[in-house]
C-alpha positions in Angstrom: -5.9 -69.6 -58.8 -2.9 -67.4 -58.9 -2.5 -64.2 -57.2 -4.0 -61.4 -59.2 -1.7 -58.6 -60.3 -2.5 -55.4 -60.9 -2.4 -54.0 -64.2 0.2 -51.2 -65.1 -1.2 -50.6 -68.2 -2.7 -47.3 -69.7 -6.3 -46.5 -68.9 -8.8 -44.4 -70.8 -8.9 -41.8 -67.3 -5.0 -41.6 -67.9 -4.9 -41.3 -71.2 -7.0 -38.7 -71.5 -5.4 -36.6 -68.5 -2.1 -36.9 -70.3 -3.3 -35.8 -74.1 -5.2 -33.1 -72.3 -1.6 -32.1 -70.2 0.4 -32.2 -73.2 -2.2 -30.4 -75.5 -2.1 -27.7 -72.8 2.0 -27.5 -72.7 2.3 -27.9 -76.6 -0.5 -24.8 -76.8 1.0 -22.7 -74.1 4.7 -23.6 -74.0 5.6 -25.5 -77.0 4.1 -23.5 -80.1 5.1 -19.8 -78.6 8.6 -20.9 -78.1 8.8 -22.3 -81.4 7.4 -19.2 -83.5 9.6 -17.2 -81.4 12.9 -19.3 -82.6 11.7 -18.9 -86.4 10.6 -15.1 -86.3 14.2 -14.6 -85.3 16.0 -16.3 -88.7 13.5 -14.9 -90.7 13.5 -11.1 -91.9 13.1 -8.6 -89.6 10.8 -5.6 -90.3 11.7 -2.3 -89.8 8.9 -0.8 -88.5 6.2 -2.8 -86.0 2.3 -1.8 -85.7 1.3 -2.3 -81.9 -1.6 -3.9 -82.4 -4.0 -4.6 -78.5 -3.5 -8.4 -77.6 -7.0 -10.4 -77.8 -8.2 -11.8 -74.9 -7.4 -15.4 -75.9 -4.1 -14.2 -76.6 -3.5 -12.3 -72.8 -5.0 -15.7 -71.5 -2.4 -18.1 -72.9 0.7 -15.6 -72.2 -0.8 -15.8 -69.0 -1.2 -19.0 -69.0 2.7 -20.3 -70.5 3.8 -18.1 -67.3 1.6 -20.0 -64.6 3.0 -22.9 -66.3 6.3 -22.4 -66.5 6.4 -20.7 -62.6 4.3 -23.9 -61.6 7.1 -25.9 -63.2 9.8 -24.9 -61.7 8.0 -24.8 -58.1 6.8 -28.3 -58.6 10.3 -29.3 -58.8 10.9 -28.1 -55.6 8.4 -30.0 -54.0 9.9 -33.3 -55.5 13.0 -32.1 -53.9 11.6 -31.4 -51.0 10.4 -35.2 -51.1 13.8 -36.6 -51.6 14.7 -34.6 -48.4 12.6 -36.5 -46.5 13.7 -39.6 -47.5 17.9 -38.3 -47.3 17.2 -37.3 -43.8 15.5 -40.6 -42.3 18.3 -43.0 -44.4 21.2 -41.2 -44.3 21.9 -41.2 -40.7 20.8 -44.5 -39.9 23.1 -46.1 -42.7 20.0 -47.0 -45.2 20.0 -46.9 -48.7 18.6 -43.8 -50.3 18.6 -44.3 -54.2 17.1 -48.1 -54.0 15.0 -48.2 -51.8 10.8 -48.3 -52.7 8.5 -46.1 -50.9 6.3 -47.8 -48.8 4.5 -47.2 -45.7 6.4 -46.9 -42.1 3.0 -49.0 -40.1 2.5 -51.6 -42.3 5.2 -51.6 -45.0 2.7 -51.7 -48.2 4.8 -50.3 -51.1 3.5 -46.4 -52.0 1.4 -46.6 -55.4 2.8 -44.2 -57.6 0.2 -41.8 -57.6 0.0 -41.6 -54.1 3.6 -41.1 -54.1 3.1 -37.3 -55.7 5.0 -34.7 -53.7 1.9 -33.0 -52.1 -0.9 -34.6 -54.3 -0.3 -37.5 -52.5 -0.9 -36.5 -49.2 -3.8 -34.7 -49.9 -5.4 -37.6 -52.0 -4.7 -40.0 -49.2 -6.0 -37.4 -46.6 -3.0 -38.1 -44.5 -3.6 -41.2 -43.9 -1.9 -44.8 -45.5 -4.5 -46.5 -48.1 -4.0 -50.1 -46.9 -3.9 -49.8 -43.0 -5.2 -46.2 -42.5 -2.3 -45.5 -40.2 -1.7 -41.6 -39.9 1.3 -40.0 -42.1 3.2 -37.8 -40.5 2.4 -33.7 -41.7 5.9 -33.4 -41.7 6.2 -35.0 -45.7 3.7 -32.0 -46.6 5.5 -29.7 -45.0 8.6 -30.3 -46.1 7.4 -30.5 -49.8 5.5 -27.5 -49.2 8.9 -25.8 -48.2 10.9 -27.2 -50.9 8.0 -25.7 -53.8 8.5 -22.3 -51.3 12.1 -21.9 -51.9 12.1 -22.7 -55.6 9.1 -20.8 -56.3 10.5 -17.4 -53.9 13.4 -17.7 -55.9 12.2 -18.3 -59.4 10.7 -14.5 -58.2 13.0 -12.7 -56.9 16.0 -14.0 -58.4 15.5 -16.5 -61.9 12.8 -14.1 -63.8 14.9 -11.1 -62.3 18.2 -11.9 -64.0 19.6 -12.1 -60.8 19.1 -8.9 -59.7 19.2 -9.7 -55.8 22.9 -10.6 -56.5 26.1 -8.7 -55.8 27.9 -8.0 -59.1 25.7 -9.9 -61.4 25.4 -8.8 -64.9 22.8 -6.3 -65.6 20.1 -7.3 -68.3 18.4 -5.5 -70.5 15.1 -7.1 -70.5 14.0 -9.0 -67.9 11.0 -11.9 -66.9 10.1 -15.7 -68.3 10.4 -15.3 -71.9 14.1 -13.1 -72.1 15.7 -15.7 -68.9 14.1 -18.7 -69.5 12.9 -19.5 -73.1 15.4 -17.4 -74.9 17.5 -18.8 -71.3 20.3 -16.8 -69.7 22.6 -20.1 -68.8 24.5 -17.8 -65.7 21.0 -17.0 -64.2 19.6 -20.6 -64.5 22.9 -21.7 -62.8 22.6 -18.8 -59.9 19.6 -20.2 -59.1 19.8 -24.0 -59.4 23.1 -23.4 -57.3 21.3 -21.1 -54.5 18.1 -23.2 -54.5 20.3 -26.6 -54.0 21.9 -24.7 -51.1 18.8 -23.7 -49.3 17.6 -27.4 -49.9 21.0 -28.9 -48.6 20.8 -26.3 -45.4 17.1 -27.8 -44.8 18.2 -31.5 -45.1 20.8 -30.8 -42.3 18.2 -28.9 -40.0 15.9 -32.2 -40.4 18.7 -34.2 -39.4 19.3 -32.0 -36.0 15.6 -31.7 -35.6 15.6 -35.6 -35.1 18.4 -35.1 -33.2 20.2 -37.7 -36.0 23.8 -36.5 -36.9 24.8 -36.4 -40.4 27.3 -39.5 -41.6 30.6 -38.3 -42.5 30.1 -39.4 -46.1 27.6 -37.2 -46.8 29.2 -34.0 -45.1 32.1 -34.4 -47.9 30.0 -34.9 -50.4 28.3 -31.9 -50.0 31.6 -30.1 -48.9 33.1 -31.2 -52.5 30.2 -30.6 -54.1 29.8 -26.9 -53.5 33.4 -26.0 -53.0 34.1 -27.4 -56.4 31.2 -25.7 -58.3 32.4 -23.0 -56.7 36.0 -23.0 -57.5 35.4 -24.6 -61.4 32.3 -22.4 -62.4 33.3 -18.6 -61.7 29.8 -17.4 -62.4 28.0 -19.0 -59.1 30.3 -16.8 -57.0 29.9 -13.3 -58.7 30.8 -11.7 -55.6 34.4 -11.0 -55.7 36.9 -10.7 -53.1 37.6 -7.1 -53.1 34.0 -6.2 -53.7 33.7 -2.9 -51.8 35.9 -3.3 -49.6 39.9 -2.0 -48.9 41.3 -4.9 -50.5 42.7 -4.4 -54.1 43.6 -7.6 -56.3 46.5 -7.2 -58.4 45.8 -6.6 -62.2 48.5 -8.5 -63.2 47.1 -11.9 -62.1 44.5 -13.5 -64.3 40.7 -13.8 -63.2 40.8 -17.5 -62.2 43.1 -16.3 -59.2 40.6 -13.7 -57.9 37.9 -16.6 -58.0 40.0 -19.5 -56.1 40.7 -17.1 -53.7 37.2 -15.6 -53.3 35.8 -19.2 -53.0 38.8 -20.2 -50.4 38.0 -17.4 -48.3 34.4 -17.7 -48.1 35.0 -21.1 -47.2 37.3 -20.2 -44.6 35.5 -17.8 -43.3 32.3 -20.1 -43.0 34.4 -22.5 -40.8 35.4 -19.9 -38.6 31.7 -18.4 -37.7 30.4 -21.9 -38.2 33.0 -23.0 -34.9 32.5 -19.4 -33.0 28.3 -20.6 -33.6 28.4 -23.5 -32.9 29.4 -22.4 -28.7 26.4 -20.3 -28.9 23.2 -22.7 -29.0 19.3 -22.3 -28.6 18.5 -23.0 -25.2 17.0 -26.4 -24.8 18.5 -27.3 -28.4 21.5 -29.2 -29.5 23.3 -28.5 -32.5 24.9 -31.2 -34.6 24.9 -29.4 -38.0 25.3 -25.7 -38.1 28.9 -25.8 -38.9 28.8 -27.6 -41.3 25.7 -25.6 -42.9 27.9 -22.5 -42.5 31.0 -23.7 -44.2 28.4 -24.4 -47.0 26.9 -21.1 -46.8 30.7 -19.9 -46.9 31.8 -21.8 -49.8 28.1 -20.9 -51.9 27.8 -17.4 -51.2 31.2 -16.0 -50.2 32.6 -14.2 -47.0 30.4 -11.2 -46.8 27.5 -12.9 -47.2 28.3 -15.4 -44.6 29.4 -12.8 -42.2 26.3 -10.9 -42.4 23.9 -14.5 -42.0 26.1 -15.0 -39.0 25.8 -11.8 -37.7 22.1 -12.1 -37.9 21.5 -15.3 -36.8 24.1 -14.3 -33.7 21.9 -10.9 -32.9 18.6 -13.5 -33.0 20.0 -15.9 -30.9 20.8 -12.9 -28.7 17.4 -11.9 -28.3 15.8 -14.9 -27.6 18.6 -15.7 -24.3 17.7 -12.2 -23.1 14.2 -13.3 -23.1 15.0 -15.9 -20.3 12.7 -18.9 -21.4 12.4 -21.9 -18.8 12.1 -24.1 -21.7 12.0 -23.7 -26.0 9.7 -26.7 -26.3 9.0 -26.2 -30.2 11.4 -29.3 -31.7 12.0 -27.5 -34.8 13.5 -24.4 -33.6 17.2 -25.4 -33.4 20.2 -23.7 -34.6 20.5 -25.0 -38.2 16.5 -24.4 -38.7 17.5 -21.0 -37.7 20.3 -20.3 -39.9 18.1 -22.0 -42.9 15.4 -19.0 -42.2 18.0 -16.4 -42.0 19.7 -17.5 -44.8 16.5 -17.5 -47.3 15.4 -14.3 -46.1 18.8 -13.1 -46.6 18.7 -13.8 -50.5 16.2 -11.5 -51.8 18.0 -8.7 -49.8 21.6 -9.6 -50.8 21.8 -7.0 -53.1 21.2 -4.2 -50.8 22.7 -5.6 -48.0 26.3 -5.9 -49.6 26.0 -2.3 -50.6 24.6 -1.2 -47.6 26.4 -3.2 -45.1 29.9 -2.7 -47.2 33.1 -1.7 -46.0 34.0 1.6 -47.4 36.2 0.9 -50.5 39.5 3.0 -50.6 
């Protein structure tokens, strides 16, 4: 007899989970949206009667938002997954895109379902299915990091209409259904752009917590990749050059000018903290990666922004010298974990620290 195969075909278990998931999006997502879009072609009334939402009715507004928030989240977490895998390959020269999951003891490919950012782990109870070998926590808590920073950000930045940001336009009406289903493209593209950049700062600090350097190849790519997002899409850098501060840009050059050299400074300026850093490391810790996370943080966020991260991370640094340990034994405290930290906890107070913090304007 043949070696048995096993079957990829639909069962009645996943069938049923999959109508159930669908009915659920189409009643909570899908139909709302929908009658939203045709109310607005149709005739408009000119007088409303607030009428009290029924409690069905609170539920699945409710609901749509859980779902969308747990959307967006989720992705994060399969982000945070690809991490994992970017970090281990890249440094050692493997393939990322095509290679198969399988386990690091005994080499079993991953089933699907136990490949779920997350779900997985917690199905399999951290260990492997076939050989029962122990999975590291770090997946989970890497994933879990990854759903953090989407989800903190789908908060305090995506359903705000980017409020945290310097210079960012000022809407109206606010939350899930006026940025997302009736979508604001210039929020959507603040936050994919700032989430990416957290997520590319943690994939360099798992690098330097392995003590693995990053391969040139990658370090341009995701150079090019956010100086020229930078440079071609002036929205994901609202904060201007002169933004409150002495400097004046001439009114008689166009716009695109003031955003080149907004995005070239920022750059610059990254580079330049990111070498000055770089001499001042965590006791007990190597860095491989943090200028190369700065010039990032330069090119994404612009120079003020990337002053004041450096400036913090400088005064932390500080503190924990004068403290005079014999020995930082915790492997994942290094220099680029560091800046990571500072530079999500910087975002939702960007806003108020660029008007704060400013230079006095003329």
């Amino acid at each position: 007899m043949g070696m048995q195969t096993r079957t990829t075909l639909m069962t009645p278990r996943r069938l049923v989970i999959a109508v159930g998931l669908l009915a659920a999006a189409a009643y909570m997502i899908l139909i709302p949206s929908v009658d939203a879009l045709l109310q607005s072609f149709g005739e408009q009334p000119t007088s409303y009667v607030v009428e009290d939402l029924s409690v069905f009715e609170v539920l699945r507004i409710r609901s749509a938002k859980l779902a969308v928030f747990a959307i967006f989240a989720y992705a994060g977490a399969c982000v945070g997954s690809f991490l994992n895998v970017v970090a281990a390959s890249a440094p050692k020269g493997e393939s990322i895109v095509l290679r198969s999951s399988a386990c690091p003891h005994c080499q079993t490919p991953i089933r699907r379902i136990d490949n779920l950012p997350i779900f997985g782990y917690l199905i399999l109870g951290g260990r492997c299915r076939d050989c029962q070998a122990v999975i590291s926590i770090r997946y989970l808590m890497v994933e879990l990091t990854g759903l953090a920073i989407f989800g903190s950000l789908f908060l305090f930045e995506l359903v705000t209409g980017a409020a945290n940001v310097p210079e960012s336009q000022n809407y109206l009406y606010t939350g899930i259904v006026w940025i997302i289903l009736y979508t604001k493209w210039p929020v959507v593209g603040l936050y994919a752009f700032h989430c990416l950049l957290l997520c590319c700062l943690l994939l360099l600090a798992l690098m330097e917590i392995d003590e693995l350097r990053a391969p040139r190849w990658l370090i341009m790519v995701l150079v090019i990749f956010f100086a020229g997002l930078a440079l071609a899409i002036p929205g994901l850098l609202p904060v201007s050059l002169d933004h409150q501060t002495p400097l004046q840009w001439p009114d008689a050059l166009p716009d695109w000018t003031r955003q080149i050299a907004s995005s070239v400074v920022g750059g610059v300026t990254g580079l330049l903290l990111g070498q000055v850093l770089s001499r001042v490391r965590i006791p007990a810790h190597q860095s491989s990666s943090l200028l190369t996370a700065m010039l990032l943080i330069g090119f994404a966020l612009g120079w003020q922004a990337s002053t004041t991260i450096a400036v913090f991370w400088f005064v932390v640094v500080t503190a924990m010298r004068l403290t005079r340990p014999v020995r930082i034994s915790t492997r994942w405290l290094t220099s680029t974990t560091l800046l990571f930290v500072i530079t999500w906890l910087h975002q939702p107070a960007w806003n108020w620290l660029a008007t704060n913090l400013a230079l006095p304007g003329p």
